[in-house]
Backbone bond lengths (Angstrom), bond angles and torsions (degrees), N, CA, C in turn:
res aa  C-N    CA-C-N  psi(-1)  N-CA   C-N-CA  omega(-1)  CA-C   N-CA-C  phi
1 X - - - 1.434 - - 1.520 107.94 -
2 X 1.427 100.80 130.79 1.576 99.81 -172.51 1.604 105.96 -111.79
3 X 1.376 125.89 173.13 1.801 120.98 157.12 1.294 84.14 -102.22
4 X 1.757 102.68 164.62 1.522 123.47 164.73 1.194 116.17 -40.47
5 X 1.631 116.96 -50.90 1.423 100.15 168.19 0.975 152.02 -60.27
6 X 1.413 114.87 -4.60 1.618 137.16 174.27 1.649 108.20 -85.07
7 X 1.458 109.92 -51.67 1.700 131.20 -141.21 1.794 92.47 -61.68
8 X 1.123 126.40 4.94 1.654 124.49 175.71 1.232 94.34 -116.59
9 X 1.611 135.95 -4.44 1.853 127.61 -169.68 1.469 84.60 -65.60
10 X 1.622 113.99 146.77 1.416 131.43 141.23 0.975 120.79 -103.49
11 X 1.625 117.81 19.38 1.614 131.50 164.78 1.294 106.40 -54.05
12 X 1.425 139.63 -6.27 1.174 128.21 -152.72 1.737 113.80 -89.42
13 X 1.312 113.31 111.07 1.562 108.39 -176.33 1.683 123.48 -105.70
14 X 1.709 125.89 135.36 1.126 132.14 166.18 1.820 101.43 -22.28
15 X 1.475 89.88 129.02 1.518 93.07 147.42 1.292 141.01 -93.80
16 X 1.384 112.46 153.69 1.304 116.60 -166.95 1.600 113.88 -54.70
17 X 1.257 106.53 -48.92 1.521 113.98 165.57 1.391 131.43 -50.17
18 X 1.077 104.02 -32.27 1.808 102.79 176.93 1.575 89.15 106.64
19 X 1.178 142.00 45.41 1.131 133.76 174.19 1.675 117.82 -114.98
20 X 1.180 116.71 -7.46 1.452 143.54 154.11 1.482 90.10 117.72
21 X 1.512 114.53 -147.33 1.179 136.42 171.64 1.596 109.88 -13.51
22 X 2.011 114.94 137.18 1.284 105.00 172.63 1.593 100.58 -131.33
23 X 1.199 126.26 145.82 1.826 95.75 147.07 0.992 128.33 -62.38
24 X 1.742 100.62 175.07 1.488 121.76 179.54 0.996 108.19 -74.96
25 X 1.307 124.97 153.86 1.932 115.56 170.98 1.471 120.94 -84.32
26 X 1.900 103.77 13.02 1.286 101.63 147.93 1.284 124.14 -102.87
27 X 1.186 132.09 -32.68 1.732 135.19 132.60 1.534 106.91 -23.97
28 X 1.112 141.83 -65.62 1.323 99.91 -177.93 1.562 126.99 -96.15
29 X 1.189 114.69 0.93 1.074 121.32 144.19 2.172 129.05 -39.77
30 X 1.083 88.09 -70.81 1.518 109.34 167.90 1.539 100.86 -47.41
31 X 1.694 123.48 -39.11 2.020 104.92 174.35 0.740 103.81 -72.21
32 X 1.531 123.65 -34.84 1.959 107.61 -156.94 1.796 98.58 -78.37
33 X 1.546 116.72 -23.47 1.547 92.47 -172.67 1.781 106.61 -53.61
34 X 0.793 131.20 -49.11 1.476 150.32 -177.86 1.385 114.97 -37.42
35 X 1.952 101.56 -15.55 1.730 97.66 -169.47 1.629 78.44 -132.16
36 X 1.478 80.10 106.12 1.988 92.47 143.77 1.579 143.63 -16.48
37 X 1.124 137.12 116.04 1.455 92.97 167.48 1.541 89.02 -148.71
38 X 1.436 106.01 157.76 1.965 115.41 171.28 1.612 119.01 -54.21
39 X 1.099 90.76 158.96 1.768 96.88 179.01 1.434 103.97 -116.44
40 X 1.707 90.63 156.96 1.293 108.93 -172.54 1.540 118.43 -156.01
41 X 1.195 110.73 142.34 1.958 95.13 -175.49 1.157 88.97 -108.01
42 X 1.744 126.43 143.65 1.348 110.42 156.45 1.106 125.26 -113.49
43 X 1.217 150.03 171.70 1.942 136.15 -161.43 1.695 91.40 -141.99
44 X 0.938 98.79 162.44 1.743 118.79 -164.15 1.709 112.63 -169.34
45 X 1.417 107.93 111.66 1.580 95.84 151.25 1.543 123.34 -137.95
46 X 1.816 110.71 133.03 1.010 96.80 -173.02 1.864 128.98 -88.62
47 X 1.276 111.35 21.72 1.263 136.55 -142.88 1.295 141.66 100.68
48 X 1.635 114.35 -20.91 1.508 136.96 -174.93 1.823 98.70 -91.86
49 X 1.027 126.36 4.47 1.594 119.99 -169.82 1.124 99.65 106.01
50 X 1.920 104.05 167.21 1.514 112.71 -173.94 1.446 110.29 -95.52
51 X 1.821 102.34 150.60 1.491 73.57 177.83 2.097 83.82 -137.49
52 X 1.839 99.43 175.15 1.633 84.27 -164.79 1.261 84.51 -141.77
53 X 1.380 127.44 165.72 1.338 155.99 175.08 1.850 129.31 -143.70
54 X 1.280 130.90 138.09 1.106 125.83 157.95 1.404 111.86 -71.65
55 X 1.400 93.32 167.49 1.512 110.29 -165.40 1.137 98.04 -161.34
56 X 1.877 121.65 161.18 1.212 124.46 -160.63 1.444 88.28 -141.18
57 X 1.591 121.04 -38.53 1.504 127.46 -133.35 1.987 79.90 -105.15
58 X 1.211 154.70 20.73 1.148 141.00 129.55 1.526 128.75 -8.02
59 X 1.060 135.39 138.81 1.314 132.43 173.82 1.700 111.50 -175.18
60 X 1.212 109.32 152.91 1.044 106.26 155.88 1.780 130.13 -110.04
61 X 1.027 103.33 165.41 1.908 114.79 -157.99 1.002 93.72 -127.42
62 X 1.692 164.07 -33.12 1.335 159.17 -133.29 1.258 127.87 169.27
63 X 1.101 132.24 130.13 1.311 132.14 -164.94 1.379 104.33 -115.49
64 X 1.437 118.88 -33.86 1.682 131.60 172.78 1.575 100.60 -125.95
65 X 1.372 124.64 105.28 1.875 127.55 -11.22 1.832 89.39 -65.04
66 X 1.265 116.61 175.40 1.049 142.30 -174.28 1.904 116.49 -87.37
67 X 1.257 115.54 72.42 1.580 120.22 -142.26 1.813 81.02 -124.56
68 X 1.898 82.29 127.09 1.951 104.63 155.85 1.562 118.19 -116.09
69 X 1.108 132.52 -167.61 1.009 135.30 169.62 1.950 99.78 -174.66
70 X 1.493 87.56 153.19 1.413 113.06 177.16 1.371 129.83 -135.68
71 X 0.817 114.28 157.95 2.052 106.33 160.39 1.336 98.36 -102.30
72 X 1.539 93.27 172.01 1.981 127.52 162.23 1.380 102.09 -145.48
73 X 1.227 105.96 143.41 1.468 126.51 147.12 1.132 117.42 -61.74
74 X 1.314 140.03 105.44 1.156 138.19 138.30 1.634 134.24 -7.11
75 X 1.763 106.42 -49.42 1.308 124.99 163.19 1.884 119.00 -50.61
76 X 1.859 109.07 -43.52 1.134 137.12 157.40 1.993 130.88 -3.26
77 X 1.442 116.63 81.13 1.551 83.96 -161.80 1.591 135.92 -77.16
78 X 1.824 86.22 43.67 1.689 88.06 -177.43 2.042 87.25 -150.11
79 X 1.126 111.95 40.06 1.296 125.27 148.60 1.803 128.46 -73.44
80 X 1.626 85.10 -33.51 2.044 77.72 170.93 1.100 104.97 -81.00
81 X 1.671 137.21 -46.24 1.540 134.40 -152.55 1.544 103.64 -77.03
82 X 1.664 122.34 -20.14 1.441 125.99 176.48 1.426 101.98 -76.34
83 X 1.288 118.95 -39.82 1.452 137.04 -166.40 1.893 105.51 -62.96
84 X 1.765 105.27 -33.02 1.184 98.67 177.63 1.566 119.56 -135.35
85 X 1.860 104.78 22.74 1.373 100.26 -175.76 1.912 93.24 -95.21
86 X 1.804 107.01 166.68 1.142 95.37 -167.79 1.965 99.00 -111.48
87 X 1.094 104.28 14.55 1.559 106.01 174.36 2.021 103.15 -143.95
88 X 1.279 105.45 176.84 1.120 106.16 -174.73 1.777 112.90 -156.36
89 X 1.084 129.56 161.43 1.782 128.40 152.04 1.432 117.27 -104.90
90 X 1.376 129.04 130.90 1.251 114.78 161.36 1.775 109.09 -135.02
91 X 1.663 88.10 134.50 1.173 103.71 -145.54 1.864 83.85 -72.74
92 X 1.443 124.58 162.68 1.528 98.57 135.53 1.501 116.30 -126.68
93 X 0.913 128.21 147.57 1.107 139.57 -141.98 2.036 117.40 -103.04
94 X 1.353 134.37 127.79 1.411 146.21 -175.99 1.976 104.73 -118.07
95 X 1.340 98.14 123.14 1.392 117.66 174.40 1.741 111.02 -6.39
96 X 1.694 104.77 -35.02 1.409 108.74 -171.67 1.635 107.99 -87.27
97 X 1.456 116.71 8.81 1.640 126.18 -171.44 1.576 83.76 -107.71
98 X 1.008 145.45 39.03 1.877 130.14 -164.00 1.631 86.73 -79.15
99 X 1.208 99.28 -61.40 2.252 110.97 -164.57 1.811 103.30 -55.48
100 X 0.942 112.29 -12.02 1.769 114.10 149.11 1.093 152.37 -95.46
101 X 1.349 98.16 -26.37 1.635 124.83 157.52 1.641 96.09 -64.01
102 X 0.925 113.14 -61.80 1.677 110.17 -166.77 1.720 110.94 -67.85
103 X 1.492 113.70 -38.34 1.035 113.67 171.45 1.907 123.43 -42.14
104 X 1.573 93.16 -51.85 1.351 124.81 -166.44 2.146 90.34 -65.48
105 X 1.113 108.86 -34.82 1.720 104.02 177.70 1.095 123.20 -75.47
106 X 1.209 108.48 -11.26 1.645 110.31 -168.38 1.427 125.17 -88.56
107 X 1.170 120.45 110.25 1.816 120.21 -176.90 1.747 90.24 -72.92
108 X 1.525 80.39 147.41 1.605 122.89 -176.33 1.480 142.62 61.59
109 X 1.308 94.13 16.13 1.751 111.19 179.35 1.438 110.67 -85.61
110 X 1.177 101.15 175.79 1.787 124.18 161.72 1.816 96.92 -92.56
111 X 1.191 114.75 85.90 1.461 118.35 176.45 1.773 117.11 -53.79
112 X 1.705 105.72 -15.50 1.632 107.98 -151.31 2.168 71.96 -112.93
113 X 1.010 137.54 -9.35 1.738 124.28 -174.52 1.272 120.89 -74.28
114 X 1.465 113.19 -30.31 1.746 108.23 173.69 1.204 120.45 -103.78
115 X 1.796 139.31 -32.47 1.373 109.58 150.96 1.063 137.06 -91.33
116 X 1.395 125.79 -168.99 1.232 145.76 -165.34 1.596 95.83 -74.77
117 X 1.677 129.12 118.68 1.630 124.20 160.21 1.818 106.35 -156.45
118 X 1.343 81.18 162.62 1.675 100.37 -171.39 1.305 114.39 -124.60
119 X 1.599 140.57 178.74 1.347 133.90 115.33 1.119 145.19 -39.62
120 X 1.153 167.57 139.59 1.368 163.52 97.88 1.490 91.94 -6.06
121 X 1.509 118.11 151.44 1.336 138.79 148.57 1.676 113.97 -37.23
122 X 1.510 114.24 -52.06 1.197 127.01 -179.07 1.927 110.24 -62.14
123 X 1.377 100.85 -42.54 1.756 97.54 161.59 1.721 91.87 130.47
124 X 1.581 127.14 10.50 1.367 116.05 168.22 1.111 132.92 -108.82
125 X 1.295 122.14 157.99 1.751 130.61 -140.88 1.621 95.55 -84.19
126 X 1.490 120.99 116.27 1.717 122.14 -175.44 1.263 85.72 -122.08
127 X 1.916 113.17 140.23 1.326 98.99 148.22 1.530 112.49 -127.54
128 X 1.563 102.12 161.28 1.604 110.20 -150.42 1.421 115.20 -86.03
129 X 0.787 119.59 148.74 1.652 135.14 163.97 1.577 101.10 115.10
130 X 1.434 127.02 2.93 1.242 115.39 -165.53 1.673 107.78 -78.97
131 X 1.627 109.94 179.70 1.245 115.24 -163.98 1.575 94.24 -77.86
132 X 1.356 132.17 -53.42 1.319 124.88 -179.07 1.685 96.32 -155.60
133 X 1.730 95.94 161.78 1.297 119.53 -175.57 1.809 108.91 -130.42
134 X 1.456 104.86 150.89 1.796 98.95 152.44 1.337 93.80 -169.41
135 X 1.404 93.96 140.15 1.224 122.21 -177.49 1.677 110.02 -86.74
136 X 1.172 88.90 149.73 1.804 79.61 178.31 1.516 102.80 -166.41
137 X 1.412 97.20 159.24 1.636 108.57 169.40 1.532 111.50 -113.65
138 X 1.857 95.75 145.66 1.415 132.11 -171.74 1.673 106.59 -37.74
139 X 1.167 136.67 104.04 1.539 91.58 166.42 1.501 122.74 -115.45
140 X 1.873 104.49 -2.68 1.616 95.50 -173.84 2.049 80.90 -153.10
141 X 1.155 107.00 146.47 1.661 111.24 155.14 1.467 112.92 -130.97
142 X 1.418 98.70 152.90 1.703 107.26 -169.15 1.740 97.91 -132.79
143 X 1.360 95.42 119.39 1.336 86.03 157.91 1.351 133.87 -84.64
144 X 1.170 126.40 164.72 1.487 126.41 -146.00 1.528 117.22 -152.70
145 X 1.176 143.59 41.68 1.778 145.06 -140.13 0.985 83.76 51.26
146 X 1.585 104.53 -147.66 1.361 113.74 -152.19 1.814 110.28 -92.84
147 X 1.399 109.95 53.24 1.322 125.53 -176.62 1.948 98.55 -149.94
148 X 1.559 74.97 148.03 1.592 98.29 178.06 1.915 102.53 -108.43
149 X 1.541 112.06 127.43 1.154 105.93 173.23 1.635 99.87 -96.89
150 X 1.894 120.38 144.99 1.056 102.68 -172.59 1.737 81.08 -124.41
151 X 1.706 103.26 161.97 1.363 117.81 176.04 1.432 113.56 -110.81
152 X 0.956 129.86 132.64 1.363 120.02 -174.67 2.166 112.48 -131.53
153 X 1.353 98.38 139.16 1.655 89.94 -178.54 1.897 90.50 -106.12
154 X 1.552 105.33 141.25 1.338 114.16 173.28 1.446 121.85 -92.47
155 X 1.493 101.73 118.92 1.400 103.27 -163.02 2.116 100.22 -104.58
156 X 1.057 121.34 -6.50 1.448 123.62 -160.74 1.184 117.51 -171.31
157 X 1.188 130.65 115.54 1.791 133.89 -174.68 2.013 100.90 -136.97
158 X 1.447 77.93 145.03 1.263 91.45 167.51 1.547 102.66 -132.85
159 X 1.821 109.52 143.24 0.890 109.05 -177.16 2.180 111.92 -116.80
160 X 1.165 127.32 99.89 1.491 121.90 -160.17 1.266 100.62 -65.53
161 X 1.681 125.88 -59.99 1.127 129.29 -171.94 1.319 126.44 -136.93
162 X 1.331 146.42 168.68 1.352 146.97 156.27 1.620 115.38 -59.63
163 X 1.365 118.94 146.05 1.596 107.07 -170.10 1.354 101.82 -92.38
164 X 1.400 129.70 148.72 1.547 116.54 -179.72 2.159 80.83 -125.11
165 X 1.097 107.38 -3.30 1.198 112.41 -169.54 1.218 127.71 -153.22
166 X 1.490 121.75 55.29 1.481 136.96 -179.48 1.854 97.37 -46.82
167 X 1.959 76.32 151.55 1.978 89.89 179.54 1.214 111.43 -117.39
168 X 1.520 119.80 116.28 1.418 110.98 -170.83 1.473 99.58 -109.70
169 X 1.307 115.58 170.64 1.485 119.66 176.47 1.383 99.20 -117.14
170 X 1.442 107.27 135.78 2.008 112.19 178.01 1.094 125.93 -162.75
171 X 1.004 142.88 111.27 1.335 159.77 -139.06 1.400 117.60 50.69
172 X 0.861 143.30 47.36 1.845 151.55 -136.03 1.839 105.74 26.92
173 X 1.358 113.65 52.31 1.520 105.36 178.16 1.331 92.59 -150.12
174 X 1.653 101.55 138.16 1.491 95.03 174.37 1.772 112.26 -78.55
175 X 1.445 114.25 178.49 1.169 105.83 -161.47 1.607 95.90 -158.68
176 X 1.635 116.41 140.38 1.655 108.98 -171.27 1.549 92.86 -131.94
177 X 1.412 104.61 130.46 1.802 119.47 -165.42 1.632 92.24 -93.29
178 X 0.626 119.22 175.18 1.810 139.38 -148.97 1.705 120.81 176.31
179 X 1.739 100.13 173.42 1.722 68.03 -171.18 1.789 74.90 -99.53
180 X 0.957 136.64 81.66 1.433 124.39 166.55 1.588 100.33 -129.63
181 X 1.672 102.09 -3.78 1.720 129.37 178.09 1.423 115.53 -81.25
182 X 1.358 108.66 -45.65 1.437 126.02 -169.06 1.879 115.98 -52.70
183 X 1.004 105.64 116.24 1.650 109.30 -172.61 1.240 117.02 -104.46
C-alpha cells in the first residue's frame, strides 16, 4: 500500500526472496516513522565490559514461559557483545528515563560515565532509578538483513515505579503519553 506520494516512486526493488516487488529502505522507513513504539535500553556484557543501546523494536511474545525479543543493528557498536553475551538487562523506559534513552542513542560515548549503574549479583550492567528492568537469558538469535533478531527468556524484573508517563519514540522525536493522550 502506497500514498500518492509514493504511487509514481520507481524506488521499488525485486526481492531477495522471490516474492516480487520490495520497498525502498526509504519507503519503509517512512511507515515505521508513523508507528510508535516503547523504549528501552538494553545492557550486555560479554566479558570485555558492558556495553548498552536504545531500542525501540522490544516486545513481548509470551507470558508462559515469559519470552521478549528484540532487534540490533548489525552496524550497532554493541552488536558483537549482544551477539555473544549469554544474559542481558532491558531497561524499559518512562518519560522520566529521556537522559538514557538518549544516552543509549548516541554513537561514540562512554554510555556507562554519566549515570548512576551497578551489577546485579548475577554480574549484569543495571542502571538505577529506571522505571523497570528484566533481566533475561539469550535463548535463540535470528539473523535478519542486516539485523539480528534476539530472543530472550525473563528470568528477573524489577519494577521502581508505575508509569504516569510512558516514552515513546515517533517520527524520530521522542514523545511522553499522558492522560491528555488517552482516546
Amino acid at each position: 500500500m502506497t500514498s500518492p506520494a509514493h504511487a509514481a516512486s520507481d524506488d521499488h526493488r525485486p526481492a531477495a526472496s522471490g516474492l516480487g516487488e520490495s520497498l525502498s529502505p526509504e519507503e519503509f522507513k517512512a511507515v515505521f516513522r508513523g508507528h510508535p513504539g516503547g523504549v528501552a535500553v538494553i545492557t550486555a556484557d560479554a566479558g570485555n565490559g558492558p556495553v548498552a543501546l536504545t531500542a525501540t523494536s522490544v516486545s513481548s511474545v509470551s507470558a508462559d514461559p515469559p519470552l521478549l525479543i528484540f532487534s540490533v543493528s548489525s552496524q550497532s557498536s554493541a552488536a558483537p557483545v549482544l551477539a555473544a553475551a549469554e544474559t542481558l538487562v532491558v531497561h524499559l523506559l518512562d518519560a522520566d528515563d529521556l537522559r538514557l534513552a538518549e544516552i543509549g542513542a548516541t554513537s561514540g560515548i562512554d554510555r556507562f560515565a554519566e549515570l548512576p549503574w551497578s551489577r546485579l549479583v548475577t554480574g549484569e550492567a543495571v542502571y538505577h532509578g529506571v522505571r523497570a528492568w528484566v533481566r533475561c537469558a539469550v535463548i535463540d538469535r535470528m539473523d535478519a538483513g542486516g539485523s539480528t533478531v534476539i530472543a530472550a527468556h525473563a528470568l528477573q524484573a524489577n519494577i521502581a515505579r508505575d508509569s504516569a508517563s510512558p516514552l515513546v519514540y515517533h517520527n524520530r522525536t521522542w514523545h511522553r503519553l499522558g492522560p491528555d493522550t488517552v482516546i
